[in-house]
C-alpha positions as CSV (number, residue, x, y, z in Angstrom):
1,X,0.0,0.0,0.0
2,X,3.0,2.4,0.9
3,X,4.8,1.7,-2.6
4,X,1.1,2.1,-4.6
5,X,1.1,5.8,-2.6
6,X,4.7,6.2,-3.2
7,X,4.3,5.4,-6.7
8,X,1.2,7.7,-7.7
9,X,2.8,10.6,-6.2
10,X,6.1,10.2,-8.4
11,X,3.6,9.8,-11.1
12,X,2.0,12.9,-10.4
13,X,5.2,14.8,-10.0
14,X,6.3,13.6,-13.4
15,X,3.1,14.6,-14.7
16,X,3.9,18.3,-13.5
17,X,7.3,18.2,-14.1
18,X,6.7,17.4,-17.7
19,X,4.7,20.5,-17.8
20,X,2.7,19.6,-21.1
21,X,1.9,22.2,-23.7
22,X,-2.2,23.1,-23.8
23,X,-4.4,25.1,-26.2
24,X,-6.7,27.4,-23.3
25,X,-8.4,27.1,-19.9
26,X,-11.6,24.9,-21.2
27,X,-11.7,21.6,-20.0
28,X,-13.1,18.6,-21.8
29,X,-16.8,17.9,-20.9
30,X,-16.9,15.3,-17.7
31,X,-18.1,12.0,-18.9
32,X,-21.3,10.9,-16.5
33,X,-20.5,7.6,-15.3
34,X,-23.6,5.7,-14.2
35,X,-22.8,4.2,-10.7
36,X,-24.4,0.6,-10.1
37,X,-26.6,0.6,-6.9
38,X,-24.3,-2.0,-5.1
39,X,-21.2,0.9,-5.4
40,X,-19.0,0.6,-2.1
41,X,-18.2,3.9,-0.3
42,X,-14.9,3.6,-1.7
43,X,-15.7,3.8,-5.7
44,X,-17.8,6.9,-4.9
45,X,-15.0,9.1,-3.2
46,X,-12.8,8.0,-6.5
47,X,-16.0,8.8,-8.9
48,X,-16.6,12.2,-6.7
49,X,-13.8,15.4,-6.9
50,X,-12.7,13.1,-11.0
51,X,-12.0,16.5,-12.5
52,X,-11.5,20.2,-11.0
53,X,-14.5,21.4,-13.2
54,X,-16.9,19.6,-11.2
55,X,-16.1,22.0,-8.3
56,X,-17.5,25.5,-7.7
57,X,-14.9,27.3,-10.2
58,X,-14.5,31.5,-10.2
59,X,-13.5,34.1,-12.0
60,X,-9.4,34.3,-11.5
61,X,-8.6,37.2,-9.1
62,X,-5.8,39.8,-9.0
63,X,-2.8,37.2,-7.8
64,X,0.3,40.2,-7.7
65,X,2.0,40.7,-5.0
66,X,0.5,37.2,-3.6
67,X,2.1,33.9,-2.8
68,X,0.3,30.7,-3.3
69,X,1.4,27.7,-0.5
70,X,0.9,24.1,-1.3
71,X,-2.4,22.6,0.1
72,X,-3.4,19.5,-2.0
73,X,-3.9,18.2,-5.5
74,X,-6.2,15.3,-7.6
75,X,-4.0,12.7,-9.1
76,X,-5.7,10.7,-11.9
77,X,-9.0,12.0,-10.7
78,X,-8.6,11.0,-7.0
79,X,-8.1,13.4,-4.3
80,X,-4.4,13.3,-2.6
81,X,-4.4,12.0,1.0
82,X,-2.5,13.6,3.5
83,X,0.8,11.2,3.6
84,X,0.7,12.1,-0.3
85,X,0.8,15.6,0.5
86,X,3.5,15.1,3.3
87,X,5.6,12.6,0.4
88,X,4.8,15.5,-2.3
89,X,6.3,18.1,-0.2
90,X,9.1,16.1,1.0
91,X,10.3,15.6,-2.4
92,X,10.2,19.2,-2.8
93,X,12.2,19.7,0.3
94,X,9.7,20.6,2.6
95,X,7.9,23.7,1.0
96,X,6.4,24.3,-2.7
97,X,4.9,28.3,-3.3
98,X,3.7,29.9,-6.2
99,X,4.4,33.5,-5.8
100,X,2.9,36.4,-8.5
101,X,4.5,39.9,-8.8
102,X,3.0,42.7,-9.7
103,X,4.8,43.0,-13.0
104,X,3.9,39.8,-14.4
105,X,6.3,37.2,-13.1
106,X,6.5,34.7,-11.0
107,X,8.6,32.0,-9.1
108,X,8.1,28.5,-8.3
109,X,9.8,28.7,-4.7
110,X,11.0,25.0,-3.9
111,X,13.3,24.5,-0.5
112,X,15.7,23.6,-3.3
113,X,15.5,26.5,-5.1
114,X,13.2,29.2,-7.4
115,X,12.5,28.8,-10.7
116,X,11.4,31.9,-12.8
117,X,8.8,32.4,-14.9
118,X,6.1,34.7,-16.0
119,X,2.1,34.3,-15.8
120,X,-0.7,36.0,-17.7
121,X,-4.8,35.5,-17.7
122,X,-6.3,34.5,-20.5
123,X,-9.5,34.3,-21.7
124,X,-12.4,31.5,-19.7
125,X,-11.6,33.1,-16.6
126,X,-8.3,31.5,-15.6
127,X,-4.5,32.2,-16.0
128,X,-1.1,30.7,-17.7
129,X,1.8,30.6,-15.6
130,X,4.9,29.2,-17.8
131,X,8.5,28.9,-15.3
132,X,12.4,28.0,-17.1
133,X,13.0,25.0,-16.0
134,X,16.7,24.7,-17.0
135,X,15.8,25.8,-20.7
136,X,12.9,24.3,-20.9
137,X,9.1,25.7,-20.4
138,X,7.4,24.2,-17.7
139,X,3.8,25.4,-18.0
140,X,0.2,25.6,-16.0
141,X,-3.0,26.4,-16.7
142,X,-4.3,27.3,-13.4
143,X,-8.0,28.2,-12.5
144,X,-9.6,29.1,-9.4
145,X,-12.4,27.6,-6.9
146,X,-14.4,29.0,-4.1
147,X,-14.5,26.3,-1.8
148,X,-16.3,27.2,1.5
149,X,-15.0,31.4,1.0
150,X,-11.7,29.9,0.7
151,X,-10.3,30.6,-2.9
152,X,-7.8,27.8,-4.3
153,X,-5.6,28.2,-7.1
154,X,-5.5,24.9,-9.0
155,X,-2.4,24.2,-11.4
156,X,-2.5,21.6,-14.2
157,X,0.0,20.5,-16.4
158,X,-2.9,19.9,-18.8
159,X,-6.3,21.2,-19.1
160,X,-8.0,17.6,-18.9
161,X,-8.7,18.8,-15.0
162,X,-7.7,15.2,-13.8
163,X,-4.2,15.7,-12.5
164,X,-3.6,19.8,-10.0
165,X,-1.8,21.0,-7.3
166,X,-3.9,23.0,-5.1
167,X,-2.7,26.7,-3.3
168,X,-4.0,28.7,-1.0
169,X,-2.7,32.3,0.6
């Protein structure tokens, strides 16, 4: 059980490491799977949370001169647990910030360093942040959710909605 949780959150962090190229914020239309009525509590938390556009998603606010801390993420369509988050963070040594400046860049702060980048909104309400990741682009759609008058900023390598990294301020 330890190596399957090991294993998915190396997955995910090669997911976002890979930081695949995407056309814009819209995300594909969620497929409505029909649940048989002998489902097991277990099924349903994996069916429930499958994409971040079936949650409560807002219009991106102003982010300069804010910093984003790590507080979560869907992997595959399945909510992380908390020893994913600590593993997550541990690989990052110990903290993982996305931080906006006024003038349109931004830094991915890692406790093994900053990468630089730049971010800008585009249009469906969301925004592109794109960091140099030793030459190459490593880039996010990220789009926002109101969860309980908490807003979350969700990054995505892709704009499937199955695989983010949730921050909050």
């Amino acid at each position: 059980m330890k190596y399957l949780k090991l294993k998915k959150t190396m997955a995910f962090a090669m997911v976002m490491a890979m930081g695949m190229a995407f056309a814009g914020c819209g995300g594909e239309e969620a497929e409505v799977v029909e649940e048989p009525a002998e489902t097991t509590e277990v099924e349903t938390e994996e069916v429930t949370g499958a994409s971040v556009y079936d949650m409560p998603l807002t219009e991106a606010p102003d982010v300069s001169d804010t910093a984003w801390v790590f507080s979560g993420g869907l992997l595959d369509g399945v909510e992380m647990e908390q020893s994913d988050l600590d593993e997550t963070l541990e690989m990052y040594g110990g903290t993982l910030q996305f931080v906006f400046n006024a003038d349109g860049t931004a830094q991915m702060v890692q406790g093994g360093g900053t990468l630089d980048g730049a971010y800008e909104y585009l249009e469906n309400e969301c925004m592109q942040v794109v960091f140099d990741y030793n030459g190459s682009e490593l880039k996010y759609v990220c789009v926002f959710a109101d969860l309980d008058g908490l807003t979350v900023l969700m990054a995505m390598p892709d704009a499937t909605g199955t695989n983010a990294l949730y921050f909050v301020q």
